[in-house]
C-alpha positions in Angstrom: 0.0 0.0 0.0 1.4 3.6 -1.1 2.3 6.0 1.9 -0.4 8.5 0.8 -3.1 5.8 1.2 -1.9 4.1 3.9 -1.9 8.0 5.7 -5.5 8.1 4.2 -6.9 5.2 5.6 -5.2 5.7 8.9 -7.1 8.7 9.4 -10.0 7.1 8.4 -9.8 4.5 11.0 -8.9 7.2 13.8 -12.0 9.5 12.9 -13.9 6.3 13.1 -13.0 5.5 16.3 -13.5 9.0 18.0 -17.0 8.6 16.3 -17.5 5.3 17.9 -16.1 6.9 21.1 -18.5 9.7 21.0 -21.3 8.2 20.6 -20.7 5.5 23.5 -19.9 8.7 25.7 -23.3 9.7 24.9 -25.0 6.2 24.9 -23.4 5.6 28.2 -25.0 8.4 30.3 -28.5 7.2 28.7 -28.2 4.4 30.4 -27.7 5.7 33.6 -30.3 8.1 33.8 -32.4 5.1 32.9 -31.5 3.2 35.5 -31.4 5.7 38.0 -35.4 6.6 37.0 -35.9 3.4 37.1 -34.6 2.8 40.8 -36.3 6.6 41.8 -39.6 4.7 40.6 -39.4 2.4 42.5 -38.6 3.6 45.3 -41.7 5.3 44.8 -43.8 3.1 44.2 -43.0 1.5 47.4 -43.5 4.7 48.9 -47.0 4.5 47.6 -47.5 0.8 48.6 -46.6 1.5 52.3 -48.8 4.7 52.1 -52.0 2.7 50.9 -51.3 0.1 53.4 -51.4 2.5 56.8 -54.2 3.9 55.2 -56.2 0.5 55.4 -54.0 -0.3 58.7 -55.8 2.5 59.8 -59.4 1.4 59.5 -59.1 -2.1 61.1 -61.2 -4.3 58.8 -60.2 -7.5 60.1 -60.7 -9.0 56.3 -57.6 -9.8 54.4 -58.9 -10.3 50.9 -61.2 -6.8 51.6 -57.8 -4.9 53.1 -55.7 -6.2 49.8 -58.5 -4.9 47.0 -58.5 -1.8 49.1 -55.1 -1.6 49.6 -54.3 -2.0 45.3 -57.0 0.6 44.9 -55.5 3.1 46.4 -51.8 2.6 45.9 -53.0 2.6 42.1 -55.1 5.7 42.6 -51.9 7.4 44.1 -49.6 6.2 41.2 -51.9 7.1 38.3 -52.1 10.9 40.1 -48.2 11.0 40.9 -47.7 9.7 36.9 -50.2 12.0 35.7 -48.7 15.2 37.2 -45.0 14.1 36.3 -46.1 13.5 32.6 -47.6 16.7 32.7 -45.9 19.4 34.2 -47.3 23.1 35.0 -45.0 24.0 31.3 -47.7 22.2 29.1 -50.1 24.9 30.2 -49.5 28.4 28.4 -49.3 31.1 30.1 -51.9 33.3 30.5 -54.1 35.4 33.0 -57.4 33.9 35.5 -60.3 34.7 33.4 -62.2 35.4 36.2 -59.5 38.1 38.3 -57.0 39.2 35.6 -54.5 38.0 37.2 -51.9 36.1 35.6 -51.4 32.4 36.4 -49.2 30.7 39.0 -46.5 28.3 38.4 -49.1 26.5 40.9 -52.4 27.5 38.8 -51.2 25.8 35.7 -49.9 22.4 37.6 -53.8 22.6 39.1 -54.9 22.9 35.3 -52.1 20.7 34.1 -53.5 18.0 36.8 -57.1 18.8 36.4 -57.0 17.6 32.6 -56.8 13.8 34.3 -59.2 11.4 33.0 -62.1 11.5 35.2 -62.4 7.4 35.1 -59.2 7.8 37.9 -61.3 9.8 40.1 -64.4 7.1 39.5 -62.3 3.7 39.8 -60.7 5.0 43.1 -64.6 5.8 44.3 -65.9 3.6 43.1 -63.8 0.5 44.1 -63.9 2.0 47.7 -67.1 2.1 48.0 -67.5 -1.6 46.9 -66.2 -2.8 50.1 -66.2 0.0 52.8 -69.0 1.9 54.6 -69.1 6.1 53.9 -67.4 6.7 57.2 -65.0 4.5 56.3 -64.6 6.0 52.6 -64.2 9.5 54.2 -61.8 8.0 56.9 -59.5 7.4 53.0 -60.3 10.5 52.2 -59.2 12.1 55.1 -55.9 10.5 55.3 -54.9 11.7 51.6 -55.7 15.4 53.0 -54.6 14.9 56.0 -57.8 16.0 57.6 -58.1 19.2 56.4 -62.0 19.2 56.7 -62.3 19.1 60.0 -59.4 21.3 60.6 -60.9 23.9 58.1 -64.5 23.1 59.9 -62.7 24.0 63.3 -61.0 27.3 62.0 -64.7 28.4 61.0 -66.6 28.1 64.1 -63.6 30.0 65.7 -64.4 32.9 62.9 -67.8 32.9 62.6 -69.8 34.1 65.8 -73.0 32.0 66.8 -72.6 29.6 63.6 -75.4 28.2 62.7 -76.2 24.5 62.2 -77.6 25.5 58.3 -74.2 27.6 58.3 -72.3 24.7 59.1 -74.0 21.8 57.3 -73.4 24.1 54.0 -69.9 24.9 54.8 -69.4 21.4 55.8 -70.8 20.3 52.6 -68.4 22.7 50.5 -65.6 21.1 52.4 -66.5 17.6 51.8 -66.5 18.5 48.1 -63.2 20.2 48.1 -61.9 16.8 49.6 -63.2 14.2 47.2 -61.8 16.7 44.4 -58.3 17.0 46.1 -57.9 13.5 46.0 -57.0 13.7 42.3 -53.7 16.0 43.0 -50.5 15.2 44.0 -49.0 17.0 47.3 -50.2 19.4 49.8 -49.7 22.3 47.4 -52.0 21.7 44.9 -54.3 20.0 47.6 -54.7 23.5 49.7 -55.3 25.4 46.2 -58.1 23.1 45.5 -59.4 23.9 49.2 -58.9 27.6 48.8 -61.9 27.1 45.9 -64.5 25.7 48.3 -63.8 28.2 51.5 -63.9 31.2 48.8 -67.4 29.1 47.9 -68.2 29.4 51.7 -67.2 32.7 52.9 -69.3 33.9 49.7 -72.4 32.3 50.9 -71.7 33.6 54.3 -71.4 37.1 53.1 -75.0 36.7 50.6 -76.5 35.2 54.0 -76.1 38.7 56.1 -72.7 38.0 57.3 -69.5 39.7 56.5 -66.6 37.7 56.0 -64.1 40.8 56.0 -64.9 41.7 59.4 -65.3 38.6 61.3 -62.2 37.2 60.2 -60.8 41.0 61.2 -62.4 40.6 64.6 -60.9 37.3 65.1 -57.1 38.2 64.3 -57.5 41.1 66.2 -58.7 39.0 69.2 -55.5 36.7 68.7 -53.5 39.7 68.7 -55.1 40.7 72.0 -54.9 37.3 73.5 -51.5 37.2 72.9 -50.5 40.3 73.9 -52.0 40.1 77.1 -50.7 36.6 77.9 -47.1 38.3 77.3 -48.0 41.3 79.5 -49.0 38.6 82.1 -45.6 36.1 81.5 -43.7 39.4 82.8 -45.3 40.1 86.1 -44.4 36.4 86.8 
């Protein structure tokens, strides 16, 4: 072979190779991330698993087949959500003003829409199969647990508010808060689980106001009170 091709075809074979080179240098990573979703996955689903199973744990069935449907219906109910919102972060949503206030949307508003576009079959199967085998109280017990009681905590923080609260008052708000539960059930953390709240207690305070009350100032009145409170329990740790 003549010098000139021999040069030739050395060169060749050397841009071949840093080809080859590259291109397992960017294979290689691939893989990695792969595996490493893979193993953050399953962590998570585990995480999921455990979650569903303190959540039956909880209620005390004392039926092993019933506890294992239960269980699988909510582990899948939390992995479909968690998938869901992963697949479809608040970037698919443009950006853009509330409609109703002008005001342009949240990072946190367009997850809420992002998550909100969910099939509503999720929301029926995990209803659904509940349902199936467990009693309402024990159905809202589930509920409960995924929003970490946040009805009867809201509840609590109204009859602090509201002066004399009636038992219509309440069964209304109660009923607003109950919705704003089964609906939160369909997000993925605490975030997006208050913002969905937020909807039903604006929904409340609303029918409070158009009922002769006035949100404004009895949620003014009570902060002052605390402020009061607080300051006289100070003036009173001093003299000790």
């Amino acid at each position: 072979m003549k010098p000139k091709k021999l040069k030739t075809l050395s060169a060749a074979i050397f841009c071949a190779a840093l080809l080859t080179s590259s291109a397992y240098s960017q294979v290689k990573p691939d893989v990695k991330t792969e595996a490493m979703l893979a193993e953050t996955r399953a962590k998570s689903d585990a995480d999921q698993e455990k979650k569903a199973a303190e959540w039956v744990t909880s209620l005390s069935l004392n039926d092993a087949s019933k506890a294992a449907r239960i269980q699988a219906i909510i582990a899948t109910h939390l992995k479909t959500v968690r998938d869901w919102h992963n697949d479809h972060p608040f970037s698919t949503v443009p950006a853009g003003i509330n409609p109703v206030t002008g005001i342009k949307l949240s990072e946190l508003d367009r997850q809420v829409i992002a998550n909100s576009a969910m099939p509503n079959t999720v929301h029926e199967n995990l209803m659904s199969g509940l349902r199936k085998d467990l009693t309402e109280q024990q159905v809202e017990a589930i509920l409960d647990k995924y929003t970490i009681g946040k009805v009867a905590f809201t509840m609590n923080g109204y009859k602090s508010i509201v002066p004399n609260l009636t038992a219509v008052e309440e069964a209304e708000i109660l009923k607003n808060l109950k919705q704003a539960r089964e609906q939160a059930i369909d997000y993925k953390n605490m975030n997006q689980i208050s913002a969905i709240f937020e909807i039903y207690k604006t929904k409340s305070e609303q029918y409070l106001n158009s009922n002769g009350r006035s949100w404004k100032q009895m949620y003014k009145d009570y902060t002052n009170m605390i402020k009061a409170k607080k300051a006289a329990d100070a003036a009173a740790a001093k003299k000790q």
